[in-house]
C-alpha positions as CSV (number, residue, x, y, z in Angstrom):
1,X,21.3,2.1,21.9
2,X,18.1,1.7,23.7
3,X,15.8,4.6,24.8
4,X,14.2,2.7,28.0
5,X,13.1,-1.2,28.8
6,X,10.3,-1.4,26.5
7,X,12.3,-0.7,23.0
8,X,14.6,-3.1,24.2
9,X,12.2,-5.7,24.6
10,X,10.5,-4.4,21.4
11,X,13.4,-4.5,19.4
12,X,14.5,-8.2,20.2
13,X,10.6,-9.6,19.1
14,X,11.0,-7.2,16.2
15,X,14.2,-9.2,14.9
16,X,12.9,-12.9,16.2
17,X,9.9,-12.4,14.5
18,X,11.1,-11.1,11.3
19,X,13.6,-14.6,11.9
20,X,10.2,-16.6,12.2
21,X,8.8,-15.2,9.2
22,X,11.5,-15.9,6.7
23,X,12.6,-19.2,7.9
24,X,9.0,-20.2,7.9
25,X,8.2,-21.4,11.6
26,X,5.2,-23.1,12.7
27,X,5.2,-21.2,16.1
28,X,6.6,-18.2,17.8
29,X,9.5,-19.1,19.5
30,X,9.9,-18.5,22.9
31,X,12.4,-15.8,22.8
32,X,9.6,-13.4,21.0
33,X,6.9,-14.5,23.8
34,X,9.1,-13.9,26.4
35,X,10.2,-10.1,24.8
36,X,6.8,-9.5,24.0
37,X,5.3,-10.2,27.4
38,X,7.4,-7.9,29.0
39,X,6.8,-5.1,26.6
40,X,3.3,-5.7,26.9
41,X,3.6,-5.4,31.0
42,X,5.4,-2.6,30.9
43,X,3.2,-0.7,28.6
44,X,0.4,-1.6,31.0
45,X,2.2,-0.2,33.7
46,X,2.3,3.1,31.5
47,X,-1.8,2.9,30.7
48,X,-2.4,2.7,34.2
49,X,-0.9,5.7,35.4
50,X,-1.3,7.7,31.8
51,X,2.2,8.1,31.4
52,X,3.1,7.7,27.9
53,X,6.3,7.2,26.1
54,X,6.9,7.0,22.0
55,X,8.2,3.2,23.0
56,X,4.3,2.8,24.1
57,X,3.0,3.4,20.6
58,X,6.3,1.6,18.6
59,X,5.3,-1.6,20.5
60,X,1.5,-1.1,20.1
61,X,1.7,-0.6,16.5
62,X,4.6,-3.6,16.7
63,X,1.6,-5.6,18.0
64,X,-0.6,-4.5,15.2
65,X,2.1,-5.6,12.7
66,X,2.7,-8.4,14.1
67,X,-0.5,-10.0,13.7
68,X,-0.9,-8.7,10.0
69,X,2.4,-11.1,9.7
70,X,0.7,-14.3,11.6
71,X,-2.5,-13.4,9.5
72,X,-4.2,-13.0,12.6
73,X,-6.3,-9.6,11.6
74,X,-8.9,-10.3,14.4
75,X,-5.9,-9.6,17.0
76,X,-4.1,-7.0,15.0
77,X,-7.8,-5.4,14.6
78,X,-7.8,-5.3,18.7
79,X,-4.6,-3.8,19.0
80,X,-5.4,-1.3,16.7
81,X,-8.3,-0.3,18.9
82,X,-6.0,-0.5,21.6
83,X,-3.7,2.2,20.3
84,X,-6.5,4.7,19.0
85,X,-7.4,4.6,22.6
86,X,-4.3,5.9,23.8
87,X,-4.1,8.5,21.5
88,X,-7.2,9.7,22.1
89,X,-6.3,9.6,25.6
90,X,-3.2,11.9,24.5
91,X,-5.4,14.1,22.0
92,X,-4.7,12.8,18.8
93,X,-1.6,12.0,16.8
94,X,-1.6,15.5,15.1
95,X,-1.0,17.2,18.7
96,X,1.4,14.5,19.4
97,X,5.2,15.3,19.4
98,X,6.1,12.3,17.8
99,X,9.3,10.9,16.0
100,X,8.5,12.1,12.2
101,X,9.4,8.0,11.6
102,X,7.2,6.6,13.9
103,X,4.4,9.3,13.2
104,X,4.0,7.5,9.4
105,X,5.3,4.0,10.9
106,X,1.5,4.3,13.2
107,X,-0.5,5.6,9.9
108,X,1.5,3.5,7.6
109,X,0.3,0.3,9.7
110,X,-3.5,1.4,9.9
111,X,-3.3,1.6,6.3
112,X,-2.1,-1.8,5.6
113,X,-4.3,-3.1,8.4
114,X,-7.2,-1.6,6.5
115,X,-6.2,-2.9,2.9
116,X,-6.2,-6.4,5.0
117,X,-9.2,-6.3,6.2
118,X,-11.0,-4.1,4.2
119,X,-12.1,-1.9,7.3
120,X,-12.3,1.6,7.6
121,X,-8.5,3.0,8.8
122,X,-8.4,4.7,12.3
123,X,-6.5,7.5,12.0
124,X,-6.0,10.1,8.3
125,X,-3.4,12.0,7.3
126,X,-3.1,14.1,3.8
127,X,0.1,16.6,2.9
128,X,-0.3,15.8,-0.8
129,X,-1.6,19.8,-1.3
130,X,2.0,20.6,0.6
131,X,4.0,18.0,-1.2
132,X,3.2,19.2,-4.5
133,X,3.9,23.0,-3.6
134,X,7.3,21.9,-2.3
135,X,8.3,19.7,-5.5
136,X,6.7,23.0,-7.7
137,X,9.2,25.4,-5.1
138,X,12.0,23.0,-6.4
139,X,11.7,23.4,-9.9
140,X,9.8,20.3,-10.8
141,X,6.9,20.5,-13.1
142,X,4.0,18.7,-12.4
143,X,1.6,18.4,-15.6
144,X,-1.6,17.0,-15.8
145,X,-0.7,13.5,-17.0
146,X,-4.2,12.1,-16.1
147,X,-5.4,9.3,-18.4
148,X,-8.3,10.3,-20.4
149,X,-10.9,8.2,-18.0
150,X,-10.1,11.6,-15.6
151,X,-13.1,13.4,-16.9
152,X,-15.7,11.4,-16.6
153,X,-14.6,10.3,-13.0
154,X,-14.6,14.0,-12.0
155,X,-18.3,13.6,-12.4
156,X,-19.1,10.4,-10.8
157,X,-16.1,10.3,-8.6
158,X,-14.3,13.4,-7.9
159,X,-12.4,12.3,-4.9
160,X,-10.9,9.5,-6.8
161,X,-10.6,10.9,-10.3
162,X,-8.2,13.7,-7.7
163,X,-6.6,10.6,-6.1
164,X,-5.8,9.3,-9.9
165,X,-4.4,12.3,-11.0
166,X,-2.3,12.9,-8.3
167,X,-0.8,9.2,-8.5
168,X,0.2,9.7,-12.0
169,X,1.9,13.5,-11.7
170,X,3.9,11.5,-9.0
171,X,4.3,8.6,-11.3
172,X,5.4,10.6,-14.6
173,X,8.5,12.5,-12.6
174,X,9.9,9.0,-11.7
175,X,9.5,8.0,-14.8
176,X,10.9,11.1,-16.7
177,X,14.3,10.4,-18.0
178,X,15.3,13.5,-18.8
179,X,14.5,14.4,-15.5
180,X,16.5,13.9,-12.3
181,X,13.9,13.6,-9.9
182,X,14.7,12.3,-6.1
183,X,12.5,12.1,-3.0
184,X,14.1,11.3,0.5
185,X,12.3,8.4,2.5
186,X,10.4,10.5,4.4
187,X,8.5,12.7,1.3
188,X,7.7,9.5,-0.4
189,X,6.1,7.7,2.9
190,X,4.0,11.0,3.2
191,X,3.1,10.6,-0.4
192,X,2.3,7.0,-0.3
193,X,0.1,7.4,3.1
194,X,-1.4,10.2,1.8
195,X,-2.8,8.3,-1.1
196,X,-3.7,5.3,0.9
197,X,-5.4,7.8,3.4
198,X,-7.6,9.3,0.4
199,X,-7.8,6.0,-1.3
200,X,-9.8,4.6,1.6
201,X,-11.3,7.5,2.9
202,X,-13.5,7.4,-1.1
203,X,-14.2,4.1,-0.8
204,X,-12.9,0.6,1.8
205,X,-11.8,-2.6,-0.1
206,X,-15.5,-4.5,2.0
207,X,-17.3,-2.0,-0.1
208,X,-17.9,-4.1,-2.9
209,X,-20.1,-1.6,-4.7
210,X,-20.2,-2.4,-8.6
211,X,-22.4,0.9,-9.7
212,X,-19.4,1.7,-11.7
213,X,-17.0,-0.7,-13.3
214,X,-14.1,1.7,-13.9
215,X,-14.6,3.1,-10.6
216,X,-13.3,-0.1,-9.1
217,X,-11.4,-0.6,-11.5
218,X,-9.4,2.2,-10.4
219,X,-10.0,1.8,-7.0
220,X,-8.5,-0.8,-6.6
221,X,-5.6,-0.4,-9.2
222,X,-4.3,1.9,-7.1
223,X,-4.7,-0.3,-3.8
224,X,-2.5,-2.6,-6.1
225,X,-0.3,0.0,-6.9
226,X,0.1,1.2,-3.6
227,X,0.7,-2.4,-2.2
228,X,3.8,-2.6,-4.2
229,X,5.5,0.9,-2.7
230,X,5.1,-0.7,0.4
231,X,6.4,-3.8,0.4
232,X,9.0,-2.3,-1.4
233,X,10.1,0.7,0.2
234,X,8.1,0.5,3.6
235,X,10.3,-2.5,4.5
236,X,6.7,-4.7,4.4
237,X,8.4,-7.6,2.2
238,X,6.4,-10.0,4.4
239,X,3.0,-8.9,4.0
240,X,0.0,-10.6,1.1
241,X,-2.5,-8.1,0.7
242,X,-4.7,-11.0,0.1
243,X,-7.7,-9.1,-0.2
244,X,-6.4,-6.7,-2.2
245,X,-5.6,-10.0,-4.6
246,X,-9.1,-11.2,-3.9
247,X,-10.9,-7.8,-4.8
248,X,-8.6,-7.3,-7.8
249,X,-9.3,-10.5,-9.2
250,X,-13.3,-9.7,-9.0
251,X,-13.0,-6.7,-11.0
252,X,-10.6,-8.3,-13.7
253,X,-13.2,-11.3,-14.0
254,X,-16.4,-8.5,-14.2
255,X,-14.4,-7.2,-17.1
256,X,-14.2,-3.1,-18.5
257,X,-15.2,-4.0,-22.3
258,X,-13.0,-3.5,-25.0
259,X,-13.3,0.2,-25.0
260,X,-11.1,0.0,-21.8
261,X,-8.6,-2.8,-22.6
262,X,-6.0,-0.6,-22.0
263,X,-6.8,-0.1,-18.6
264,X,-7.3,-3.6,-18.1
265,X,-3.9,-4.3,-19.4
266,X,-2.7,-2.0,-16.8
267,X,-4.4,-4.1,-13.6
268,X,-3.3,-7.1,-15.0
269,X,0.0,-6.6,-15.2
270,X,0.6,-4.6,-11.9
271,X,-1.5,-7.4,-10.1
272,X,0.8,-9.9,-12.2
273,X,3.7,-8.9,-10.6
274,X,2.3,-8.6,-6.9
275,X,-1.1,-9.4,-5.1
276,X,-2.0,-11.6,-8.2
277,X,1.7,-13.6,-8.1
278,X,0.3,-16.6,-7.1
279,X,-2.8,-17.1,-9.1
280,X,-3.7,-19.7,-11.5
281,X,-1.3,-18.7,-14.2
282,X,-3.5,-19.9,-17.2
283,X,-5.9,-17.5,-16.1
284,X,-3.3,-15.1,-16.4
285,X,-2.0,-15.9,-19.4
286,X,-5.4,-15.8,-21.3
287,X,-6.7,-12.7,-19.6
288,X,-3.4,-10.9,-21.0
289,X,-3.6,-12.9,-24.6
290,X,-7.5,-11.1,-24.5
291,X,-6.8,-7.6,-23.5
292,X,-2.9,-7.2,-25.9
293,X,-5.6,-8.9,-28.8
294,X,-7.5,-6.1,-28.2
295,X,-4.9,-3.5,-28.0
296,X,-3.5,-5.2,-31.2
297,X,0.0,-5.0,-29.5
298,X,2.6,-7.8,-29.3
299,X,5.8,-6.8,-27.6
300,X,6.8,-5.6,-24.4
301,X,8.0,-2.2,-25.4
302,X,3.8,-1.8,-27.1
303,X,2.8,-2.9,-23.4
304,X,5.2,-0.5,-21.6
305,X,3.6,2.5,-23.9
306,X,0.2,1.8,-22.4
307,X,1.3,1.4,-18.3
308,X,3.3,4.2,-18.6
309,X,-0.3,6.0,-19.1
310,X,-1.4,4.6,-15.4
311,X,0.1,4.9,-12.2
312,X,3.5,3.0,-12.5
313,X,7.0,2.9,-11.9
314,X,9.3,2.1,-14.4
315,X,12.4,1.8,-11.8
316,X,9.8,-0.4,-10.0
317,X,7.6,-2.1,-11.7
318,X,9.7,-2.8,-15.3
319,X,11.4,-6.0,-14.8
320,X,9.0,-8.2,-13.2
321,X,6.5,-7.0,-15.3
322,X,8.6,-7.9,-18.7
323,X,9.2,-11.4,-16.6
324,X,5.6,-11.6,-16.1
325,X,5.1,-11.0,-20.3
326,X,7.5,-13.3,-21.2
327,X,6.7,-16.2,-19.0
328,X,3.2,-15.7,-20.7
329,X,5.1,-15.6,-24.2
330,X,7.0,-18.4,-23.6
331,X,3.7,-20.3,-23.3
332,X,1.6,-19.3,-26.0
């Protein structure tokens, strides 16, 4: 079952600490200190002599993890350094014969790490350009669903107005009923780390540059966005994204005008249903009751017609965000 010593010891903190998190202890137990310390050593023992293993960077990026678990982004932050060290040392993950899992698993991480703490990510990777000829060479049709805010960001913004459009050709196949469109795990992990890679590379969540409102706006919408694959489908149930929450809520409070309720409508209701969860919820309720005034729409189905527009995922994103709507309903 186990390549060498160090998954073992890997694997057992993996499941006690995943234990710890859900039945909320106060400390690590010792059975993860004990595993740990031994993975730790014998990853040592590899940096001394050079001699590298894929176990050497699953329990390096385990470390990084699992301080973005405890909240402790200082020592996740370390650990991160720690592992860009070694694959320097080895010449960089691209020349790396890595495990196509634990190739994303290590990019996936220095993404989240970097939506955390709102520093720059360590490593980039981007096979959106390949994706999209492979999805064209099986049959499926990208169009150019951008929203109509496209155009102007292509002149301010290039890089994200790309990043935007790309999201929503994604988007619009999921959401396509009359077509049958399916990824495997590993296509849609490249798709979502490519994103975050260009999402990040335009502009970190500590650069809290305001020169253009809908430029964060959609900056971070899509951080939100993106939050939500990966606790979802990157197994990352227990992470916050509190700064995600925190930026989010900044640009929603700034406000877009009336002239761009609709995308308003759109952060409010993807952070509703994830990084904004646990906010005051008559803050909530009254910045939705503004922006579906606006819109002069008052059901869910009106609501779904505008998201649709953005990047979102009806599969996804549908029933929490009609429980979001009607918990707000049931108050009004």
């Amino acid at each position: 079952m186990f390549l060498d010593r160090i998954s073992f010891h890997t694997s057992i903190a993996v499941m006690a600490t995943m234990n710890a998190f859900f039945f909320n202890y106060e400390s690590l137990p010792m059975q993860i200190s004990h595993h740990l310390s031994q993975a730790v050593r014998l990853v040592n023992e590899q940096v001394k002599s050079l001699e590298f293993t894929d176990s050497t960077l699953s329990v390096v990026n385990f470390l990084i993890v699992q301080g973005l678990v405890q909240e402790d982004l200082e020592r996740a932050a370390i650990h991160r350094e720690g592992l860009q060290r070694i694959v320097e040392v080895l010449g960089g993950l691209s020349k790396l014969k890595l495990h196509p899992t634990l190739l994303l698993k290590i990019h996936k991480t220095d993404i989240d790490l970097s939506l955390h703490d709102g520093s720059p990510t360590h490593f980039y990777r981007d096979k959106m350009a390949e994706i999209k000829t492979t999805l064209r060479e099986r049959g499926y049709v990208l169009a150019d669903k951008s929203v109509p805010f496209t155009t102007s960001l292509s002149t301010t913004a290039p890089e994200l107005a790309g990043i935007l459009q790309d999201t929503i050709c994604i988007t619009a196949l999921f959401n396509d009923k009359d077509v049958d469109f399916k990824v495997d795990p590993h296509t849609l992990a490249e798709i979502t780390v490519s994103i975050g890679y260009r999402l990040l590379k335009f502009r970190t969540l500590n650069d809290t540059r305001q020169d253009n409102a809908l430029e964060a706006a959609f900056h971070i919408g899509i951080a939100t966005f993106l939050s939500t694959l990966y606790i979802q489908f990157g197994n990352r149930r227990f992470l916050k994204y509190h700064l995600v929450g925190t930026r989010l809520c900044e640009v929603i409070e700034n406000g877009l005008g009336k002239e761009n309720a609709s995308v308003m409508l759109w952060l409010v209701f993807l952070g509703g249903i994830s990084v904004l969860s646990n906010v005051d919820r008559d803050w909530l309720t009254r910045t939705v009751h503004v922006v579906t005034q606006a819109l002069r729409i008052t059901t869910w189905e009106e609501i779904q017609d505008h998201l649709l527009g953005y990047p979102w995922v009806s599969e996804l994103h549908d029933k929490p965000g009609m429980a979001v709507w009607k918990s707000i309903a049931d108050l009004s």
